[in-house]
N, C-alpha and C positions, 0 to 999 in steps of 0.2 A: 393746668398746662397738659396738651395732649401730645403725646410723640408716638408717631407710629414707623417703625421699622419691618424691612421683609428679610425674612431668615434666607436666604442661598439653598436650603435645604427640602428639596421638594417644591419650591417657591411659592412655598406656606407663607400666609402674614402673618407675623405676631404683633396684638396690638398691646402697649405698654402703654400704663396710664398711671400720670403719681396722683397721688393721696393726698389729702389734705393734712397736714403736719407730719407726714412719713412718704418714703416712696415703696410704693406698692406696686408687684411688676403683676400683670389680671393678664393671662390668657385664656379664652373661650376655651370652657368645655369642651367643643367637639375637635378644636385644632388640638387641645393638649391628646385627645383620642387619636387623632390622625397621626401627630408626632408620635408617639407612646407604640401605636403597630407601626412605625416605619423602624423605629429602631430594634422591637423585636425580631422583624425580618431582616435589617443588616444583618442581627447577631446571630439571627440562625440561620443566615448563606455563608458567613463566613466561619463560622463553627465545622459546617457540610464542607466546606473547601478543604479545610483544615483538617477535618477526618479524613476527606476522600484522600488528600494528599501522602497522608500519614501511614496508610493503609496499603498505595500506592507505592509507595519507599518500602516497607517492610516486608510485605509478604512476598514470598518467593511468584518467579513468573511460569507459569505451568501454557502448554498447549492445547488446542481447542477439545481434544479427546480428552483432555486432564479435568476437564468440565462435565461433560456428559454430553458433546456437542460431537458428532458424527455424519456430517454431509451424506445422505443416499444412503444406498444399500451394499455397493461395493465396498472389498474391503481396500485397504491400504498396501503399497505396497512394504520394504522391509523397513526404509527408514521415515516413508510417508513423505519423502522429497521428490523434487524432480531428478533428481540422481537414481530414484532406482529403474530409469530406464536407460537400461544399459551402453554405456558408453560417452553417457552426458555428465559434468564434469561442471563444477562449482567453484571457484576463487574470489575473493572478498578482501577488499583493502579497506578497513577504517579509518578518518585522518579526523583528529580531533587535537586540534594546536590553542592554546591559549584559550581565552575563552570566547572566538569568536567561530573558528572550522570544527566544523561539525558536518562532514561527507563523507565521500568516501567511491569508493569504483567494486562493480559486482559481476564477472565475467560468467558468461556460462559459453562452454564447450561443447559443439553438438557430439563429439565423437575423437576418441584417441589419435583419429589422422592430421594429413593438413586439409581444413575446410574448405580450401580454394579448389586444391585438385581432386579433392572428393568432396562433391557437394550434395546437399540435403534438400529434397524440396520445401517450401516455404510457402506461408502464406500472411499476411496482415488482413485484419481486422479494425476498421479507424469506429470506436462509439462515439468519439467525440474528436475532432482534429485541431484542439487546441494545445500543439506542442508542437515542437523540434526534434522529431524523429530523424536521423539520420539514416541515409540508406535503402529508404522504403519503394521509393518511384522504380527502383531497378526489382525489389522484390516485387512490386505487383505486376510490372513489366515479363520478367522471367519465370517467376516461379520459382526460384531457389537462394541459398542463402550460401553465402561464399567465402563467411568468416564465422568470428567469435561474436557472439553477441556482449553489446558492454551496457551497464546501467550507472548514470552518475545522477549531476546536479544540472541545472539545466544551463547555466553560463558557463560549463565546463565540454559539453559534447563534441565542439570543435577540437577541444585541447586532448581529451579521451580519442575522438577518432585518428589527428594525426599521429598520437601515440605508437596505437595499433597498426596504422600503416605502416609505420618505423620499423614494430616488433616482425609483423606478417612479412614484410619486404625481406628480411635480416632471415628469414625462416630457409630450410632445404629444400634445394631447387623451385628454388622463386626468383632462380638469379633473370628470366627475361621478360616476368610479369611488368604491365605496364599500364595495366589498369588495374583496378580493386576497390571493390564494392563493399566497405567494412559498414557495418550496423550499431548504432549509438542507440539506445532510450536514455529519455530524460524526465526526471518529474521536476521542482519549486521549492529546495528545503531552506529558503532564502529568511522565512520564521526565525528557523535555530540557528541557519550557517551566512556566513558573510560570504554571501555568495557572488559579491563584485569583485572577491578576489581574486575568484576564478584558481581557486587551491589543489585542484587535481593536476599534477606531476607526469609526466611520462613512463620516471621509477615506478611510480604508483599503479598504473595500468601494467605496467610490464609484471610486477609483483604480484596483481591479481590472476593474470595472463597462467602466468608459470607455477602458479600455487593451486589453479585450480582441482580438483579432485572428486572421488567419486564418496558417498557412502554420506553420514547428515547434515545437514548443511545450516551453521548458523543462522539463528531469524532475529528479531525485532532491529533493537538500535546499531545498527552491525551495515557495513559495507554502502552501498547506495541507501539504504535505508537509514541511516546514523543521524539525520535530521529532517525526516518527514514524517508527518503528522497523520490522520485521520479519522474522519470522525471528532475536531477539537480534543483527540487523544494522541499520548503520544503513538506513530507503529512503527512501520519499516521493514525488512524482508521475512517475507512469510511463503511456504512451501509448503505442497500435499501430494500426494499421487491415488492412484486407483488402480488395481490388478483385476483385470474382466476374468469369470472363469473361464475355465479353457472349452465350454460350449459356447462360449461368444469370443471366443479366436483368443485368449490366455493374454491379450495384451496389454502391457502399462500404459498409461498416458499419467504423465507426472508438470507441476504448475510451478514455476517461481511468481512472486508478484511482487513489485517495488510500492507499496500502498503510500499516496499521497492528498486522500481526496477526501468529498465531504459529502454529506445527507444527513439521513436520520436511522442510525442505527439498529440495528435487530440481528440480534443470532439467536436460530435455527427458532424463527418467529414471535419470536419474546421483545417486546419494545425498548431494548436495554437503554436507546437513547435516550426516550422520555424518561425514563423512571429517574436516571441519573440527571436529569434535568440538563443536557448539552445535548444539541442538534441543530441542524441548519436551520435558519427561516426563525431561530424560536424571537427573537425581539418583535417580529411581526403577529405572530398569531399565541403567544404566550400571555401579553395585555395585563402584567399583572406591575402593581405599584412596586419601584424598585427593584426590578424583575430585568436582567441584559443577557441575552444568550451568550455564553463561553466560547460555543462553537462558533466557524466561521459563519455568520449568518447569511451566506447566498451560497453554500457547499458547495464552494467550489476546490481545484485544486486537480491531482493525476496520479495515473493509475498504470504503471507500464504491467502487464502480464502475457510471461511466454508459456507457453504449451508444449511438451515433447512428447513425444509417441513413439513406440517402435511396430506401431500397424502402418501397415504397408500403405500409403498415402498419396495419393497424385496431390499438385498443389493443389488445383480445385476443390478437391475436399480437404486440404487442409485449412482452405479459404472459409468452408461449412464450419469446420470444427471453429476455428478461432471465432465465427461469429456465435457460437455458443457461450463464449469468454463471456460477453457481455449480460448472459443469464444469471449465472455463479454472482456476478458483479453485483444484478439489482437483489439477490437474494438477501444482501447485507445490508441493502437502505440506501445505497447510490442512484440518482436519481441522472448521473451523466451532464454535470450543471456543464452553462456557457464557459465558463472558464476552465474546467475540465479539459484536460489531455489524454482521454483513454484508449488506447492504443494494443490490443494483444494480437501478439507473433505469433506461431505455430509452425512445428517443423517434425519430419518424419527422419527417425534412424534407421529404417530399415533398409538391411545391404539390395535389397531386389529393387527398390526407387532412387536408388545413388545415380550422381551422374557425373562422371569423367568430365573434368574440364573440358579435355579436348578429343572426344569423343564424337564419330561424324553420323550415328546414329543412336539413339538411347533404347534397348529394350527391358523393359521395366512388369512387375507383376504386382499390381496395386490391388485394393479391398475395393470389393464391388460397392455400390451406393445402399443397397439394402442391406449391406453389416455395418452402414455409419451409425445407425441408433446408440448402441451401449455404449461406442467411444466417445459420440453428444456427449449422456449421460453421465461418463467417468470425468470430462471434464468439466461441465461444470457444477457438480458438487465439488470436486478438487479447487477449482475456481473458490468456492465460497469459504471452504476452510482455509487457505491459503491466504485471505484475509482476516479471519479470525488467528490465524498465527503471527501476520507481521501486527496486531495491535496486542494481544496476550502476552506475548513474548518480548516486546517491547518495552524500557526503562523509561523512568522520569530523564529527562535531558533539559541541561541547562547551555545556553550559547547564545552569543550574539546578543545579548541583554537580555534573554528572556527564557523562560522555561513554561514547558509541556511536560504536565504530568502523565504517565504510565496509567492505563484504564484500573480501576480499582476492581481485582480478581474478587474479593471475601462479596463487594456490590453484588456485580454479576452472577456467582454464585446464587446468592438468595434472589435475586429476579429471574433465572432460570428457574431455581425451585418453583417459585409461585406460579409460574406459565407451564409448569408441566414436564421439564426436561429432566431427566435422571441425573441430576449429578451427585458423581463417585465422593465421599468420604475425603477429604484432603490429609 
């Protein structure tokens, strides 16, 4: 009697044959070889999860400088945020309820006044316009920015902007405003956070609002960042700046980014993604038996990054600068997929391009086009480490049934060494 069955497992056949006066279970040679490497390779992907995980959980989360990773040649400013350009202002609300919200709201303030009646020039940059940017048609419209900027969840923008109107309206001598132009980004952290429940509050915006402040500013699983992902790692808000010396006019240009997106990873040229074996695309071009990429395999996902400066700025060239965002960006392995939301703001503090609400002429002293080069420059290295900071700094997070581990530092570390990067002693 012959009985042949097919194992589930590979959809290997195993043929089972009995014996005459016993039953004898005969599998070929070459299938017991096949089975025998499939399961060395379960055990040694899930052993590597298991370390990567372990490793991930334990060791402390350091900064892209805590590496030997240094974007360009400028140095940083004092706290390497976008706060050290003077007058710009950080508040962050985390909401993480039960075990499903995991968001949160991240205000930045261009400047100690009210934003309405002293306004900033502005510009947008769209790399990819897959998202729900609130507010932007007027900035590309006008040129200026006429409130707080807010960063949430993306089912949440509407509830984040009439917030802000609520707070801006309620503000001194706003009593006969009747229009207002307020500014939402949004990324996807719908992964980690129950994001249909649309969990961001009014308290919550107002709290970000009113907390925000100058000097360093929280990064990874922290405020709008508290359940987005990138790179199949966990990140979330990460910040850099750049101080030009003062023969290329002494000025900061400083980066927040909300990192949400996906490619194939590299800091400061080292293929961190391959080696840790997570990247986009990897199920297609990886080909290997028992082999499924971790990362999201078509890298997609979004990316909000604002820009502040205090060089004197027309929007037009603030419109230059923010298209540099998207340099910083590819430096990390983002490739700007279809599903991608990349979107970076840019905005000038300086008092000589202010413009009076209701002001019936603007005279303004802006930086001619041939000093735009170094501020390029300062922002997009700041760009690049800026996302090396929202994924470093960033913890394992569990929510929403599922968890994203923290990139493993001790990995990194050693695939930096072997490509060449100096990194410092931990």
């Amino acid at each position: 009697m012959i009985y042949q069955n097919t194992c589930h497992y590979r959809a290997i056949k195993c043929e089972v044959k009995s014996c005459t006066g016993s039953i004898c279970n005969k599998i070929s040679f070459l299938h017991s070889i096949r089975l025998h490497r499939l399961f060395l390779r379960l055990i040694v992907m899930l052993t590597g999860l298991f370390i990567l995980n372990a490793a991930a959980q334990e060791e402390p989360r350091v900064r892209a400088r805590d590496l030997g990773v240094a974007p360009g040649i400028f140095s940083p400013g004092t706290n390497n945020a976008i706060t050290d350009v003077a007058g710009v202002r950080v508040g962050q609300v985390t909401l993480r309820k039960g075990d499903k919200v995991r968001t949160g709201v991240t205000a930045i303030l261009p400047h100690s006044g009210n934003p309405y009646r002293s306004r900033v020039p502005a510009a947008l940059h769209v790399g990819n316009g897959f998202g729900k940017f609130i507010g932007t048609t007027q900035i590309t419209e006008l040129g200026e920015l006429e409130s707080p900027i807010l960063l949430t969840c993306t089912l949440c923008v509407w509830k984040a902007a009439d917030a802000m109107v609520e707070w801006m309206l309620a503000q001194p001598d706003m009593q006969e405003v009747r229009s207002l132009n307020v500014v939402v980004g949004e990324t996807n952290d719908g992964r980690l956070n129950d994001i249909r429940a649309r969990p961001i509050t009014a308290a919550a915006v107002r709290t970000a609002l009113e907390s925000a402040k100058s000097g360093p500013v929280q990064e990874g699983s922290v405020g709008a960042g508290t359940g987005t992902t990138a790179f199949g790692w966990k990140a979330g808000i990460g910040t850099s700046s750049r101080k030009l010396p003062d023969s290329l006019g002494g000025f900061t240009v400083g980066v927040l980014v909300q990192a949400n997106f996906g490619g194939v990873l590299q800091v400061a040229g080292a293929p961190v993604g391959r080696e840790l074996d997570r990247y986009a695309f990897q199920n297609a071009v990886a080909a290997r038996e028992n082999t499924r990429g971790l990362a999201d395999d078509r890298g997609d996902g979004s990316i909000i990054i604002v820009i502040a400066t205090d060089a004197p700025l027309s929007d037009r060239n603030l419109q230059r600068l923010a298209s540099r965002g998207m340099m910083g960006l590819g430096r990390t392995g983002s490739s700007a997929s279809n599903g991608s939301g990349d979107y970076i703001l840019a905005f000038s503090t300086a008092e000589s391009v202010r413009r009076q609400f209701d002001a019936a002429r603007l005279q303004t002293t802006e930086l001619a086009n041939d000093q735009m080069s170094a501020v390029f420059q300062a922002s997009v290295d700041a760009v690049e480490e800026s996302v090396y900071n929202a994924l470093f700094m960033a913890t394992t997070e569990t929510g929403n049934g599922q968890t994203v581990e923290a990139i493993p530092l001790n990995q990194v570390r050693k695939i930096l060494k072997e490509h060449g990067v100096k990194v410092p002693t931990p």
